[in-house]
C-alpha atoms as one frame of an Amber mdcrd trajectory, in Angstrom:
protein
 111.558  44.009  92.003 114.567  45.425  92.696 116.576  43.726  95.695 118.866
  46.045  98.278 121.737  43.707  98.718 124.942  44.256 101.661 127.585  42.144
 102.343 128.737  43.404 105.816 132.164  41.677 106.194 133.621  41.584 102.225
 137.353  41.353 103.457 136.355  37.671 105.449 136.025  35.893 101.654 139.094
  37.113 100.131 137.870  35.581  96.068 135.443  37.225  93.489 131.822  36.490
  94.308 129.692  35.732  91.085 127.412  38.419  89.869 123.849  38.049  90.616
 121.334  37.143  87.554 118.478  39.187  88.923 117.792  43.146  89.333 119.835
  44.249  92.184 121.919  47.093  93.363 124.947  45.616  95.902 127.304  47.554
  98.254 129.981  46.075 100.453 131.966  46.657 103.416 135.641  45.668 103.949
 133.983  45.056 107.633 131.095  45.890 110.217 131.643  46.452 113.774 128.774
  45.657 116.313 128.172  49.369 116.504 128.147  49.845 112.731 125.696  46.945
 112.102 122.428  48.764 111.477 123.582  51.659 110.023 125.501  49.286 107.173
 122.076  47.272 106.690 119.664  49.518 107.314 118.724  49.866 103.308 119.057
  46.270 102.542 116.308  43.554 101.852 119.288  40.721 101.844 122.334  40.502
 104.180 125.521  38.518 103.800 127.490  38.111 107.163 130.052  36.333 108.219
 130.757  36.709 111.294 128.862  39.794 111.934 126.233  38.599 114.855 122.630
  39.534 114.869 120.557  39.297 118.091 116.600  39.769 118.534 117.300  43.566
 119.283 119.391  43.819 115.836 116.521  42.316 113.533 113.795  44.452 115.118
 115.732  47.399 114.057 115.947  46.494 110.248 112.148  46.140 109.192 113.189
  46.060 105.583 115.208  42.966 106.274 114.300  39.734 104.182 116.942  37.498
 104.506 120.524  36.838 106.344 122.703  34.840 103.603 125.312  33.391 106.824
 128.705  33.266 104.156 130.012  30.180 106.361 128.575  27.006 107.707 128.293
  28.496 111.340 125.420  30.294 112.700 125.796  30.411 116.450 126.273  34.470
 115.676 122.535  34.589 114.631 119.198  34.739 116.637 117.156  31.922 114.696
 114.768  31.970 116.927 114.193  35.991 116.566 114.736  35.500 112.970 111.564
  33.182 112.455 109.299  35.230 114.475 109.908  38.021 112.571 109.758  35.840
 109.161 113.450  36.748 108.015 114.824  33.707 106.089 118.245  32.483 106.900
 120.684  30.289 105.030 124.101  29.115 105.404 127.131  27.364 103.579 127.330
  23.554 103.450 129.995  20.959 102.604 131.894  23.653 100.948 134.912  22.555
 102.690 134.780  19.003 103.963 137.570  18.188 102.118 140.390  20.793 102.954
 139.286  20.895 106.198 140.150  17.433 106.717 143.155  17.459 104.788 144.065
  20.123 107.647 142.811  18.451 110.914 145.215  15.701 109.028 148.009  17.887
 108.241 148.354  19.036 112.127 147.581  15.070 113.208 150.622  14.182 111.433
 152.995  16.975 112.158 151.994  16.365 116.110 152.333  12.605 115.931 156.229
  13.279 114.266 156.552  15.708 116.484 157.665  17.613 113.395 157.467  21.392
 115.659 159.605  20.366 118.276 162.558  19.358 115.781 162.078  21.855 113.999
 162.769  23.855 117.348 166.022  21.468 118.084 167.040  22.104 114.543 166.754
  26.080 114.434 168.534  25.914 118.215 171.544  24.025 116.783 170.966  20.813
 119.172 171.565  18.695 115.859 174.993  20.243 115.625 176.028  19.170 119.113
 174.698  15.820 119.081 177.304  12.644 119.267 176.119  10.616 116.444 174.104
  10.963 113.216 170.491  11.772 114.236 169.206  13.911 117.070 166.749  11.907
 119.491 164.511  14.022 120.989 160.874  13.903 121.265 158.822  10.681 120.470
 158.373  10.046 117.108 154.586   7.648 116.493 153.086   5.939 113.570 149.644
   6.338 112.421 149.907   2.747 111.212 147.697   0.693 113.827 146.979   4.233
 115.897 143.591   5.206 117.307 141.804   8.009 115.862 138.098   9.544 117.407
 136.019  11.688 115.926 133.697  13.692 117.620 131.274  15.154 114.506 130.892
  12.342 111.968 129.362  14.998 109.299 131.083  15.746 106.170 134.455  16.602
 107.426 134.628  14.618 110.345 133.493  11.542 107.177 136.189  12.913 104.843
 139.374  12.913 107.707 137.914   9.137 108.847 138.580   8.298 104.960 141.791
   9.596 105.506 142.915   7.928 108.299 142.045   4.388 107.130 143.547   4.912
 103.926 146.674   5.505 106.466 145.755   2.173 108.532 144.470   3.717 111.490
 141.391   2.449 113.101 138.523   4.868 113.203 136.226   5.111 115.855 133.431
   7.464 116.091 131.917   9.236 119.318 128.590   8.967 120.425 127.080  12.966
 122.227 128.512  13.350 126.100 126.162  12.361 127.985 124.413  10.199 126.176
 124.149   6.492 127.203 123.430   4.389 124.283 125.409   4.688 121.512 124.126
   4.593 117.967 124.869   2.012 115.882 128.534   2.328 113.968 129.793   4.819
 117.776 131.083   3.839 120.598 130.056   5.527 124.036 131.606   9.497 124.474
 134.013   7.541 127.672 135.291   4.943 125.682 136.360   7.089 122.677 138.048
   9.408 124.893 139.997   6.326 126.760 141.154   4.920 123.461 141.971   7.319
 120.919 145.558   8.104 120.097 144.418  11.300 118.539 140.699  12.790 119.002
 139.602  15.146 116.472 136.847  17.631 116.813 134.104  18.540 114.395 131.146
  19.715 116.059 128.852  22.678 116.348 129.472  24.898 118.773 126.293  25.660
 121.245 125.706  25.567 124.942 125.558  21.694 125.026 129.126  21.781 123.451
 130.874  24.172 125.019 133.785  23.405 127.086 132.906  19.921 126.141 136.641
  19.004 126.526 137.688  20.181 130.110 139.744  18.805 132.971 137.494  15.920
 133.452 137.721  14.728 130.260 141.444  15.578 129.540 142.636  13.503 132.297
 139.978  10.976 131.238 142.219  10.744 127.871 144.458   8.363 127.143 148.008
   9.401 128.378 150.240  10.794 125.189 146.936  11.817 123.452 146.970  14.332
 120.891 143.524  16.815 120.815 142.944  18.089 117.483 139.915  21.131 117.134
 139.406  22.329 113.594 135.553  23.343 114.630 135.417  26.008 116.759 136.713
  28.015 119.889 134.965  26.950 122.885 134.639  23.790 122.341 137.757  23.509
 124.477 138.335  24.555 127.612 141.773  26.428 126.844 143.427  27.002 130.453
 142.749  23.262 131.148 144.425  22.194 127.756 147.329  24.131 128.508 147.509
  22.394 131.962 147.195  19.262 130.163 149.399  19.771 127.906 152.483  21.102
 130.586 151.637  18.033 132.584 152.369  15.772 130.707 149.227  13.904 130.008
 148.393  15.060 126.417 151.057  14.173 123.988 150.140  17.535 121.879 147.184
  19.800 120.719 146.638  21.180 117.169 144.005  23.907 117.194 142.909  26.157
 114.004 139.970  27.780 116.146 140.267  30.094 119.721 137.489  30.802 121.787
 137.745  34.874 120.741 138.622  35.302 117.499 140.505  37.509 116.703 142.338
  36.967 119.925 142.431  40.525 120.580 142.499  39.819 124.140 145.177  37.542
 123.909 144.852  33.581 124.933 146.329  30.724 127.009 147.289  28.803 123.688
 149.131  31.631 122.453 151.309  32.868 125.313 152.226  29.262 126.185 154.667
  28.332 123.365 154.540  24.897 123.378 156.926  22.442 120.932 153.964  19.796
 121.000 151.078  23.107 120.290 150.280  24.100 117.029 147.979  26.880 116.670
 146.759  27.683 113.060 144.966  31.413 112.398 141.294  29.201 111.708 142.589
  28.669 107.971 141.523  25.278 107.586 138.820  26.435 105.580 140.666  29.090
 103.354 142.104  27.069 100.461 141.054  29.079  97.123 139.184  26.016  95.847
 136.837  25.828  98.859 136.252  29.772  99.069 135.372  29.449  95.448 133.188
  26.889  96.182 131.583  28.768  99.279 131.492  32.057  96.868 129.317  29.926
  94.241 127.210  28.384  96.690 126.472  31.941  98.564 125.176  33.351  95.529
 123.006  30.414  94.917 121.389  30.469  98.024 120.118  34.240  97.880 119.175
  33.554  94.221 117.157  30.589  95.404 115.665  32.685  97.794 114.426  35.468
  95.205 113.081  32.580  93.234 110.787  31.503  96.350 113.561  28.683  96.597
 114.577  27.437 100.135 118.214  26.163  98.930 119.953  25.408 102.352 117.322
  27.307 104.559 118.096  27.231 108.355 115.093  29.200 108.501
């Protein structure tokens, strides 16, 4: 047999994806609006997305449809539900980038506890040149010796930054659910993280018991000075309250690689507020070529798992 194979969104994995070991004929597409979905798909027994969604209505129109090879961890843009009624396998990306993505949700931990943007702002604005002595006081300047970190997500990434951060003597502490009232062994309650963490990082799924999990009620619930740190996804975050937060005064800073639209097309409250203590990163945490290889590799494996009657990393 002969398999129909379309990746819908080439241009969102910018490295070579191995060749497939089976009979196959494969087109691509640099990318696939909503409107262009069925039309790009309509001939293929196995889709690669990335971020191309697919709702009930979408699946029913593509009876030659077999499988949906998700190139990314994420899946909140597919309709598993639809997709196992109508016996259309799904599988994703795992673990692919626990590492870099850690080393980034570190990277903007760090440059936010130095306050490294806003001296770089005094610097470029020539307040160094003016000042009276040899060094330029200006914002805060912490250690991560003897800080506070919480993780919401204790997964592979949210595993790989704790690593991290003790290796940098912080003390870890990880975050039981909201709303749940007995933590698990090794967490402390979702309240208690938030009031003691110098710096709370985010790595969590994104789905409608996460969403705006972090809002006003929780912000101000913070300890005063925190810094928020989201390397998961938009949403998670309830933006215009962050911003508040943030002018206010009672978050020290915010690093965020992920926006609740993406791309912001439509613009967005973390990019119009310009911020020395909020870094905003174009959701690269993932992108280093080493992990997209990786990601590459493992996408191919999973659809040639799936010709072999294999269920490697099946959602569905």
């Amino acid at each position: 047999m002969t398999h129909h194979i379309v990746f819908l969104d080439r241009d969102s994995l910018p490295v070579p994806v191995p060749a497939f070991d089976f009979p196959h004929h494969y087109r691509e597409f640099n990318a696939t609006s909503v409107e262009q979905r069925i039309a790009h798909a309509s001939e293929a027994d196995i889709v690669i997305t990335n971020k191309v969604p697919f709702d009930r209505q979408t699946l029913q129109a593509l009876p030659r449809l077999k499988m949906l090879a998700v190139a990314a961890t994420g899946y909140n843009h597919i309709d598993t539900d639809a997709c196992r009624e109508l016996g259309i396998a799904v599988a994703n990306i795992r673990h692919y980038g626990d590492e870099t993505v850690a080393e980034h949700a570190f990277m903007l931990m760090m440059a936010l506890m130095k306050n490294l943007p806003a001296y770089q702002r005094d610097v470029a604005a020539g307040v160094w040149e003016q000042s009276d002595q040899f060094c330029h006081f200006g914002s805060p300047i912490r250690d991560l010796q003897g800080a506070t970190l919480g993780i919401l997500g204790a997964g592979g990434i949210g595993s790989a930054l704790a690593q991290r951060a003790r290796a940098f003597g912080m003390r870890v502490l990880l975050g039981e659910r909201k709303g749940v009232t007995a933590a698990r062994p090794g967490y402390v309650a979702f309240d208690q993280l938030l009031a003691e963490s110098d710096v709370l990082s985010l790595h969590c799924p994104l789905n409608e018991q996460t969403r705006h999990m972090i809002s006003q009620p929780e912000l101000m619930a913070m300890k005063p000075g925190a810094i928020l740190i989201n390397t998961a996804r938009g949403g998670l975050v309830d933006e215009e309250a962050l911003i508040a937060a943030l002018k206010y005064g009672q978050l020290g800073g915010a690093g965020f690689d992920v926006l609740t639209q993406e791309p912001p097309v439509d613009g967005n409250p973390l990019l119009k507020a310009r911020l020395p203590n909020l870094i905003v990163t174009p959701h690269v945490g993932w992108a280093s070529r080493q992990a997209m290889e990786r990601l590459a590799a493992q996408l191919v494996g999973n659809i040639t798992a799936f010709v072999a009657g294999g269920e490697q990393n099946r959602l569905v």
